[in-house]
C-alpha angles and dihedrals in degrees: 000000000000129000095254092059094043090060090041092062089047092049080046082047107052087029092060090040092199120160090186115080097215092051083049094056086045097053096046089054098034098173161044101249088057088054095056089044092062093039088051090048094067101069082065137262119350142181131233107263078044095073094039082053081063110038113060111201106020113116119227093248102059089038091059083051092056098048091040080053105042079050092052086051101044089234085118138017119225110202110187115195128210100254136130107263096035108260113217125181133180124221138170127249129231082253087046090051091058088067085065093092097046088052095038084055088045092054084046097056093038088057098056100041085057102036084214128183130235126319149148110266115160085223093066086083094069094031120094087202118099100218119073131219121253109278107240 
């Protein structure tokens, strides 16, 4: 990680003024649609139109935030090629990946509380449980 983003963690760091790592992680992340973008994300690299596909009700606009957001942060990688029209894709990170256990653990959870059924849920393929979460 470069040393902008590094700063950038410790400014998130002193602005937040935490002193609870969970409330850190909640904060850095603050909100549903980050969430989905991770989750999204672990299925592999995907462009833009991609994650509004699969995520029914977020805007363009805050979606762009978010992603802008989760890159401050080092949470995702965005790689832009040189294409007409211009080709962006969205990846995470080695950091980004860490967050994998805790949602794994939330799909787990989900899945329980709603004894669901079935579904497609990007996070199944790293779950050992058969039912999926409710796609977003």
């Amino acid at each position: 990680m470069d040393n902008a983003k590094l700063n950038l963690i410790d400014n998130a760091k002193d602005c937040l003024e935490v002193t609870c790592p969970i409330q850190f992680v909640v904060d850095l992340l603050g909100n549903k649609w980050s969430i989905l973008v991770l989750r999204e994300l672990f299925t592999g690299n995907r462009r833009t139109h991609e994650l509004l596909a699969a995520m029914p009700g977020i805007s363009t606009k805050t979606l762009m935030v978010r992603l802008r957001e989760l890159e401050e942060y080092g949470l995702i990688d965005r790689q832009v090629f040189a294409e007409v029209p211009p080709h962006v894709e969205y990846s995470l990170t080695a950091k980004g990946r860490q967050i994998q256990p805790v949602m794994i653990a939330l799909h787990q959870v989900g899945t329980q509380w709603l004894e669901q059924t079935p579904c497609s849920c990007p996070l199944e393929q790293f779950n050992p449980v058969e039912n999926a979460c409710p796609s977003s």
